[in-house]
LOLUM-601344 format. One record per residue (C-alpha): residue in three letters; z, y, x. Coordinates in steps of 0.02 Angstrom, whole numbers, plus 50000, padded with zeros to 5 digits. Layout:
! residues N
aa/Z/Y/X
ala/Z/Y/X
...
***
This chain:
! residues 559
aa/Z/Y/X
unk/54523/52830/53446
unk/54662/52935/53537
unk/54571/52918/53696
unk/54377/52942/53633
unk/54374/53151/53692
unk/54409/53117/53877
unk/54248/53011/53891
unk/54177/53167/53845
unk/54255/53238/53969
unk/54247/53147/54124
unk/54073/53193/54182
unk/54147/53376/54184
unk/54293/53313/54272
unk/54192/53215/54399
unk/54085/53389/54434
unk/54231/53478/54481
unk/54322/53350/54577
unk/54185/53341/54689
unk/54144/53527/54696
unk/54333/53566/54745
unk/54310/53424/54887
unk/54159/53478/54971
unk/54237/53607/55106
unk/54119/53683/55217
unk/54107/53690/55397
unk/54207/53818/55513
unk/54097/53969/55558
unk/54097/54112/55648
unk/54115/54285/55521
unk/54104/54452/55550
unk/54265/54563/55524
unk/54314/54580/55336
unk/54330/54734/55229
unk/54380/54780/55096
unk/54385/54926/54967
unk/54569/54919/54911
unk/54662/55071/54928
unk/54831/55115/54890
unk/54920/55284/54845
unk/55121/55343/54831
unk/55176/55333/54651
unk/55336/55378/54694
unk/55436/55228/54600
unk/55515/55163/54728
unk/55701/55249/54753
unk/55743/55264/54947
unk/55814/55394/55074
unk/55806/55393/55269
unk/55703/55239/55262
unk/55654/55145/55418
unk/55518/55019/55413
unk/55489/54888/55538
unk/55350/54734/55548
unk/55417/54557/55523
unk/55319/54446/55637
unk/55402/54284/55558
unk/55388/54309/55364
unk/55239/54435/55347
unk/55318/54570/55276
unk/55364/54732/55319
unk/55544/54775/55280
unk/55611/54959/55224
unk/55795/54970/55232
unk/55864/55136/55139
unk/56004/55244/55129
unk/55991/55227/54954
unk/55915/55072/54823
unk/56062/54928/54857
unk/56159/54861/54713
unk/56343/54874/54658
unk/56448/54799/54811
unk/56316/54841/54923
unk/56249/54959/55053
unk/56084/55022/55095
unk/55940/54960/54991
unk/55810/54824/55059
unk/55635/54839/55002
unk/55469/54727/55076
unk/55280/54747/55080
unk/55141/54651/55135
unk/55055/54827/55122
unk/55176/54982/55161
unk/55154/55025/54976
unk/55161/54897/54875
unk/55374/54877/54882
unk/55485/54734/54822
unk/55656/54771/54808
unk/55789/54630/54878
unk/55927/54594/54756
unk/56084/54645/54851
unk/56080/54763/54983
unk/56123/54755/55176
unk/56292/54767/55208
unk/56439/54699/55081
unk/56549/54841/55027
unk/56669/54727/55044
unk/56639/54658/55235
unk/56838/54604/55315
unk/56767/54706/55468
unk/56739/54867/55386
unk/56793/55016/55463
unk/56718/55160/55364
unk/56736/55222/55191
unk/56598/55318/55149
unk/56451/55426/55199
unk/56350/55268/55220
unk/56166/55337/55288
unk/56002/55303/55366
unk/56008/55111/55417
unk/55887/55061/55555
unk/55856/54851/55593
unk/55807/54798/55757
unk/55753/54618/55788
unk/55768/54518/55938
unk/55627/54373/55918
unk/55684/54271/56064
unk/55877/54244/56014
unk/55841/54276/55813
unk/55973/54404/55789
unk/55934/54548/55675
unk/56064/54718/55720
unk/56073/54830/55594
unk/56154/55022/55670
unk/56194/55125/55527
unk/56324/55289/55514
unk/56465/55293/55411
unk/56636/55403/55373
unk/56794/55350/55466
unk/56937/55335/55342
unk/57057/55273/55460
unk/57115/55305/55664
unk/57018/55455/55662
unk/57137/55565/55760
unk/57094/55429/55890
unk/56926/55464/55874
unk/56923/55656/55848
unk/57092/55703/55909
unk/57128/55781/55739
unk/57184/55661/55594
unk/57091/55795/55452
unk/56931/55793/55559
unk/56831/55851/55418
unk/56663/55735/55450
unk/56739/55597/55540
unk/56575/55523/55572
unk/56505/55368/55681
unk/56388/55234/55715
unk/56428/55040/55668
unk/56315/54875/55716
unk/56302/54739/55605
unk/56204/54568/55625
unk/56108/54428/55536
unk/56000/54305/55545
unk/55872/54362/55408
unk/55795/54517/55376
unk/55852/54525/55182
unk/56019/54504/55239
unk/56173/54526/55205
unk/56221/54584/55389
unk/56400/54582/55429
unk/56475/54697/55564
unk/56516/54620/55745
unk/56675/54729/55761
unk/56783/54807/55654
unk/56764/54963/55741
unk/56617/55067/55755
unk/56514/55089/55943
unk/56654/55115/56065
unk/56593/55285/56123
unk/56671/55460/56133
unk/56528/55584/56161
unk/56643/55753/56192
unk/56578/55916/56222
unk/56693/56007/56360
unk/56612/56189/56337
unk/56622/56196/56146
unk/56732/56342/56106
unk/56826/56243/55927
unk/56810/56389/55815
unk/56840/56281/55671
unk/57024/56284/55736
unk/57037/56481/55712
unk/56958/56475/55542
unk/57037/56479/55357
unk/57050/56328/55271
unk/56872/56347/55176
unk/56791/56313/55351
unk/56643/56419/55297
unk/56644/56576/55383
unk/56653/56583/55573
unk/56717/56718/55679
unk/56620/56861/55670
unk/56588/56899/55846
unk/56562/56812/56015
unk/56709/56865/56063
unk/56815/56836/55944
unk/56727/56635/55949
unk/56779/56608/56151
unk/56960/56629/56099
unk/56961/56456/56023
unk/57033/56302/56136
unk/56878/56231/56235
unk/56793/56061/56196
unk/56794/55929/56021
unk/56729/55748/56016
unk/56562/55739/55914
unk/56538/55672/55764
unk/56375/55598/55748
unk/56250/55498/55614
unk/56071/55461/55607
unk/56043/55318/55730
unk/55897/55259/55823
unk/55860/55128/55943
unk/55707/55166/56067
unk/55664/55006/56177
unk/55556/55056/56320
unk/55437/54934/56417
unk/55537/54926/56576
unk/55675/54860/56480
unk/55776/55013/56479
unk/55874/55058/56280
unk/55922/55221/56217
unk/56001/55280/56079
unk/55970/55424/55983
unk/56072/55492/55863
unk/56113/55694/55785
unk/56285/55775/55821
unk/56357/55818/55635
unk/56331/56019/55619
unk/56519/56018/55575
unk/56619/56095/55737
unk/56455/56129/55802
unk/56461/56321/55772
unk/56340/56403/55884
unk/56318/56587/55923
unk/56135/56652/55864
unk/56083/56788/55984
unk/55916/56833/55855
unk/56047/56852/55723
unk/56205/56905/55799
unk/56318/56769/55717
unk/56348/56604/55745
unk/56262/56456/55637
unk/56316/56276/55610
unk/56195/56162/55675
unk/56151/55998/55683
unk/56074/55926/55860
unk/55982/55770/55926
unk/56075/55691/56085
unk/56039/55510/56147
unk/56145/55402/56269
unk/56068/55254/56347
unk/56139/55081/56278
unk/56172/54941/56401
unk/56063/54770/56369
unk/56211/54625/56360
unk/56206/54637/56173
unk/56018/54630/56148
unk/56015/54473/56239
unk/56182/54394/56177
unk/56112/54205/56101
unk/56262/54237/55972
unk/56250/54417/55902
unk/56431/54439/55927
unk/56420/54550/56095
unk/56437/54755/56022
unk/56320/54865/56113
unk/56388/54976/56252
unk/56338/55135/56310
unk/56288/55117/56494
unk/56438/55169/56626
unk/56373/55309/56705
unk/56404/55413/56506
unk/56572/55322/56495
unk/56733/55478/56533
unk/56568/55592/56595
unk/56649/55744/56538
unk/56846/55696/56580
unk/56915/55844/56659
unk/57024/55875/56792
unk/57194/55877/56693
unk/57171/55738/56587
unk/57296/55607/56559
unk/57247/55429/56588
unk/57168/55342/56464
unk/57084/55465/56360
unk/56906/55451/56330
unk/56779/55593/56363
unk/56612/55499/56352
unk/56435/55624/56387
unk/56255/55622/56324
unk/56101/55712/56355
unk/56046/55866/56234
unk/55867/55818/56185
unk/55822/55931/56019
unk/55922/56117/55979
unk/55847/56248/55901
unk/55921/56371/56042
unk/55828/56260/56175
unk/55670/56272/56073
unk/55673/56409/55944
unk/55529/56380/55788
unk/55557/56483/55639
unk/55524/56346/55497
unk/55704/56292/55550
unk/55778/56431/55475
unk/55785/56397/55285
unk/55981/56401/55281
unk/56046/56514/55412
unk/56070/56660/55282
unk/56138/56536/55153
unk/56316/56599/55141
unk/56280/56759/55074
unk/56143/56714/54948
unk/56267/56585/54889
unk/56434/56708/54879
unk/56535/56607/55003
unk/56487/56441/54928
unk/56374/56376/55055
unk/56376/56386/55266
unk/56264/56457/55378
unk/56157/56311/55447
unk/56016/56222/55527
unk/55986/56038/55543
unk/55876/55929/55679
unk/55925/55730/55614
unk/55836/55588/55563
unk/55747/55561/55724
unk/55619/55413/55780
unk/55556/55399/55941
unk/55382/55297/56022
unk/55295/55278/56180
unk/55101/55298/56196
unk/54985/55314/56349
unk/54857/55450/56388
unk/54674/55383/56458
unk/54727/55374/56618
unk/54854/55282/56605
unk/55014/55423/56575
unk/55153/55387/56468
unk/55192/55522/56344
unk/55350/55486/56220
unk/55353/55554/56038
unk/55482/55603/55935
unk/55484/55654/55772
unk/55638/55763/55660
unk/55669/55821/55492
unk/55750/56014/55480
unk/55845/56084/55349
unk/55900/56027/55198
unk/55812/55887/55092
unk/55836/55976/54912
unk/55739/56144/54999
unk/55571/56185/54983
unk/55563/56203/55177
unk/55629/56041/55249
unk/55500/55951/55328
unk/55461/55862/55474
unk/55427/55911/55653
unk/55397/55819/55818
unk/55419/55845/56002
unk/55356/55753/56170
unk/55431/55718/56320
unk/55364/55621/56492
unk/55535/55531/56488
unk/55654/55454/56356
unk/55789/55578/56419
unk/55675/55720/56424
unk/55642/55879/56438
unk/55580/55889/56259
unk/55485/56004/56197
unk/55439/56047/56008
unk/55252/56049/55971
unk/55174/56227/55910
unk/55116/56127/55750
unk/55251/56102/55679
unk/55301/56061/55524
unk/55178/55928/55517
unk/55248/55842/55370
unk/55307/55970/55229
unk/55320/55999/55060
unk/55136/56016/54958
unk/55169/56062/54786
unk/54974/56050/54732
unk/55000/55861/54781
unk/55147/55829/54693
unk/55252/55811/54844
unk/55418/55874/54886
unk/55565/55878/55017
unk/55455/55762/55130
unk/55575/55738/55274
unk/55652/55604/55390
unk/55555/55431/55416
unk/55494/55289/55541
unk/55337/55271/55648
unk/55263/55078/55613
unk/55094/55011/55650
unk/54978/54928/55535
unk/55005/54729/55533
unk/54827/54726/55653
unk/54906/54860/55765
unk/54756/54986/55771
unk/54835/55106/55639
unk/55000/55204/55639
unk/55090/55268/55477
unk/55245/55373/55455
unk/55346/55313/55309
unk/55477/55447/55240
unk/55573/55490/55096
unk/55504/55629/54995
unk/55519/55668/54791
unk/55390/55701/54654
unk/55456/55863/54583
unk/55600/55967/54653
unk/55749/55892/54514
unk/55704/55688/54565
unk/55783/55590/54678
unk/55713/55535/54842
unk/55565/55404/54866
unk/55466/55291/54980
unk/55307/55382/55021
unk/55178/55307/55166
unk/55066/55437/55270
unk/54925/55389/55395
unk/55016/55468/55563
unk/54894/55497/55704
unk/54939/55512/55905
unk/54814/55580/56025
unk/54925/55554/56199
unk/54796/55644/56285
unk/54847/55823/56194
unk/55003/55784/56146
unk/54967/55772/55980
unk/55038/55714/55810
unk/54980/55732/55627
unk/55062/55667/55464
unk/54929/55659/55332
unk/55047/55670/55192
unk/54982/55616/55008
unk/54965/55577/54825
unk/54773/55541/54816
unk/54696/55361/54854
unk/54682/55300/55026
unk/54612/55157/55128
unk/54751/55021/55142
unk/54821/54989/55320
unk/54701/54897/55414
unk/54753/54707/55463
unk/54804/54688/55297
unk/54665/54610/55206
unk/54574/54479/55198
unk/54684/54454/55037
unk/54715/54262/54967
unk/54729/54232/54786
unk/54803/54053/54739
unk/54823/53993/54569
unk/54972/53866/54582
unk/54862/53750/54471
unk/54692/53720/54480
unk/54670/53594/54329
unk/54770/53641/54150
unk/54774/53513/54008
unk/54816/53544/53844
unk/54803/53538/53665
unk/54718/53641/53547
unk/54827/53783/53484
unk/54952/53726/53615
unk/54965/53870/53772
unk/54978/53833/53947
unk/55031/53907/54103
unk/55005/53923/54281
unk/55073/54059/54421
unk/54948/54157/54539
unk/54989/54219/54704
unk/54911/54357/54800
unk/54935/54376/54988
unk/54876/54478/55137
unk/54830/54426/55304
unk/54997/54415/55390
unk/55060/54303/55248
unk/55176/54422/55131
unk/55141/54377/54954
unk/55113/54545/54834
unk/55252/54596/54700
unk/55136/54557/54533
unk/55267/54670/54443
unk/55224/54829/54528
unk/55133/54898/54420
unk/55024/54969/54589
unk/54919/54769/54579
unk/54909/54650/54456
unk/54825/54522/54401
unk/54661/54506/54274
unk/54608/54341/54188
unk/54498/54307/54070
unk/54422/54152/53987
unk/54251/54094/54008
unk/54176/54087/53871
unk/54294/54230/53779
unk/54267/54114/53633
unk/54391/53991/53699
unk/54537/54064/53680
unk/54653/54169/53713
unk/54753/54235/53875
unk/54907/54333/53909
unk/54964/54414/54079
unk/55144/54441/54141
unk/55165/54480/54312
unk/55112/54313/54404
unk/55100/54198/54255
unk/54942/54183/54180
unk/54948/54092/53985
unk/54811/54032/53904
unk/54798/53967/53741
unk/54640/53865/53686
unk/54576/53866/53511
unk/54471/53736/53519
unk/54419/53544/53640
unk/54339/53576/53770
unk/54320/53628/53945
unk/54336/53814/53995
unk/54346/53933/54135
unk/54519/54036/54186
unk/54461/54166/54294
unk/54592/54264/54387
unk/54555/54415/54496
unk/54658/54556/54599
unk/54674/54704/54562
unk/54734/54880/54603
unk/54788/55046/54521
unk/54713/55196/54554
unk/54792/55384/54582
unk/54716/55452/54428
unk/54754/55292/54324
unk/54652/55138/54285
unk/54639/54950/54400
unk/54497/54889/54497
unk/54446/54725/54551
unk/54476/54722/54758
unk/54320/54674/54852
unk/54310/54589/55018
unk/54196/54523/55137
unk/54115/54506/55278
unk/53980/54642/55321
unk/53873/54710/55192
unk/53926/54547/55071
unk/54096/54571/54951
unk/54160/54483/54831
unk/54297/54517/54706
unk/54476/54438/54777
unk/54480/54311/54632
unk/54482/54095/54578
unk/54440/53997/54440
unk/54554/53878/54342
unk/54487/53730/54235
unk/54560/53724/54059
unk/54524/53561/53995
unk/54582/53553/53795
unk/54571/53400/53662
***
């Protein structure tokens, strides 16, 4: 008697056995679209991200000054998407690595993989807290700042560093007048003249933050980085006092490292920058390393940079006098004919002001001359939208390579903290021209993403009347990258064919069903995602004219 309901059930069985088994033939299709879009919700916490493709597990990985967990730093997000963002339990690098050299003032992480060895180098800036008068001369060298490089073999991490030392390189600056050494203890009010500013000792090692790798095609590496504005007083003719700035320098980086099999080799700046700017009188063995100037604001005055150069007044002493030019990212493009033209992209003054933004220069050589394009800002605050301090990112293609987006750190209203935002960035090589299309509303998803793949982990459930019963859905994109169900940017809908059936329940990935009754019914899960104003849709694809919703069908079979 306990068996008598499957006989009713077989020839339903049998149907979808053989429905499941019949696979049709391989076929030429057109191209598929798609009407998914995607829009910045701002829920994802990060700062000075930088966003990179990974060929081997189909994700693109953000790694942030900000997001990792106790013990940790820098945060570790990935996307199939650019928008949809899964955070990675952890963080980078262990707070508590043996080969840790700095103590604080942990900031903008960039991750560079080599595909042929496997090694993953993470360069990242951090605060000396020890041998800093060997690295600045003076042992109270206020921002004792410098670049590290650590390594693993996976993108999520941890990294741990190859030395315990940061990059061995000096930069110095010979014809720096140190007027930080005939100031009062506050170190916020220069000297009030020219004048009186020459009459400090010449010359002060940089401190410097903000890294940045740039591999051009003829093999050649370069690193960029921006000189801390501390001991960087410089003399404003427009104003007639000097401001503390922040500059962009690079240094080219030799290759042995990049090609080291083991990930143990540190990078080394290339010998012609090693003891460039010794002088004559100095003793042996002291290091006096150069670099090349590539952004100022003297070398390329624009206005918009000029938020905080009267800030020490307005805030009664409490603030300096300053600009910024950090957070840099460089790329290479090509003209019609053929002409390289290389991009780089900055964020001025401060994140919390309604002013900092982004600008970009170009250059017909990684070294330069740069010079800063007439548009900019091109990435700045838009309080209609919703979007404020917009400011330092990464230029990263779309997983099909015939898109680029710039994805930055911005914040929703002026009192949050920073977030991930993603913004269509165009390049037209031919005019030497750049635009951020920074947003709230919907937009197209990258393209190469889709087709998407839905797969129910179980394609046959069995139960019991009364009784509920699981089974987990996945959701995909081209490249491979499964979707975060959780975020509340996609999810999944199922319902149960006929409604009458039963009842179903959705949390995150795990669809439940619970029948009410013998029989055989239909689980039908499909994709979907959020809109700007509020509300899900089902995703469409297909090829040409013909779309279908991204969804599969489950057999609940119930006695």
């Amino acid at each position: 008697m306990g068996h008598r309901p499957w006989r009713r059930l077989l020839p339903a069985l049998l149907a979808f056995v053989l429905a499941a088994a019949a696979v049709p033939a391989a076929r030429a299709v057109p191209p598929v679209t798609t009407d998914a879009t995607y829009f910045n919700d701002a829920r994802t916490p990060g700062a000075d991200p930088f966003v990179r493709f990974d060929r081997a597990s189909g994700y693109y990985y953000a790694y942030s000054t900000e997001g990792a967990d106790p013990g940790y730093h820098f945060g570790i997000y990935r996307s199939p998407d650019l928008a949809t963002w899964q955070r990675i339990p952890g963080g980078a690098l262990r707070e508590n690595d043996p080969r840790n050299w700095a103590h604080d003032w942990y900031w903008a992480p960039e991750v560079y993989h080599n595909e042929r060895t496997g090694i993953y180098f993470l360069f990242y800036s951090g605060r000396m807290n020890k041998n800093v008068a060997e690295h600045f001369k003076y042992a109270d060298f206020e921002e004792a700042s410098k670049v590290g490089v650590a390594v693993s073999r996976s993108p999520d991490g941890p990294f741990t560093d190859i030395a315990a030392a940061p990059l061995d390189y000096y930069p110095y600056d010979p014809d720096y007048h140190d007027v930080n050494l005939i100031m009062d203890a506050t170190q916020k009010k220069p000297p009030a003249t020219l004048e009186e500013g020459r009459t400090a000792p010449l010359g002060t090692y940089l401190p410097f933050i903000d890294p940045n790798v740039f591999f051009d095609d003829d093999g050649r590496i370069y690193l960029y980085f921006s000189r801390n504005a501390y001991r960087n007083w410089v003399w404003d003719t427009d104003l007639g006092k000097y401001i503390e700035e922040s500059n962009i320098y690079a240094v080219e980086l030799t290759g042995d490292w990049w090609r080291d099999p083991t990930g143990t080799t540190m990078p080394a700046i290339h010998p012609r920058y090693r003891d460039a700017n010794l002088g004559p009188g100095d003793p042996p063995g002291i290091r006096k390393d150069g670099f090349t100037p590539i952004i100022s604001y003297g070398a390329d005055k624009q206005a918009w940079e000029n938020a905080h150069v009267h800030d020490y007044a307005k805030t009664g002493g409490q603030k300096k006098d300053r600009r910024w030019a950090e957070g840099s990212t460089t790329v290479k493009a090509y003209t019609g004919t053929g002409k390289p033209v290389y991009y780089l992209t900055y964020s001025a003054n401060n994140f919390e002001n309604e002013f900092y933004g982004v600008g970009y220069a170009v250059a017909d050589s990684p070294l330069g001359p740069w010079r800063k394009s007439p548009a900019n800002p091109v990435l700045a605050q838009d309080a209609a939208r919703g979007l404020y301090s917009t400011g330092h990112g990464s230029m990263v293609a779309s997983p099909d390579g015939r898109e680029r987006y710039y994805v930055h750190h911005g914040r929703p209203s002026t009192v949050d903290s920073r977030r991930l935002y993603t913004a269509r960035l165009r390049l037209d090589p031919d005019r030497r021209g750049l635009t951020i299309a920074g947003s709230t509303a919907d937009r197209p998803i990258p393209s190469g993403v889709a087709p998407f793949a839905l797969r129910p982990a179980d394609r046959l459930l069995f139960t019991r009347s009364g009784v509920p019963v699981s089974t987990t859905v996945e959701v995909s994109g081209a490249s491979g990258g499964d979707f975060d169900l959780a975020n509340p940017l996609n999810r999944i809908r199922a319902e149960l064919r006929p409604v009458s059936a039963g009842a179903v329940r959705v949390r995150g990935n795990r669809v439940t069903v619970t029948p009410n009754a013998p029989g055989v019914a239909v689980l039908h899960v499909v994709y979907q995602r959020e809109r700007a104003a509020g509300g899900y849709f089902d995703v469409t694809q297909g090829a040409g004219p013909r779309r279908e919703s991204v969804s599969a069908d489950v057999r609940v079979v119930t006695w």
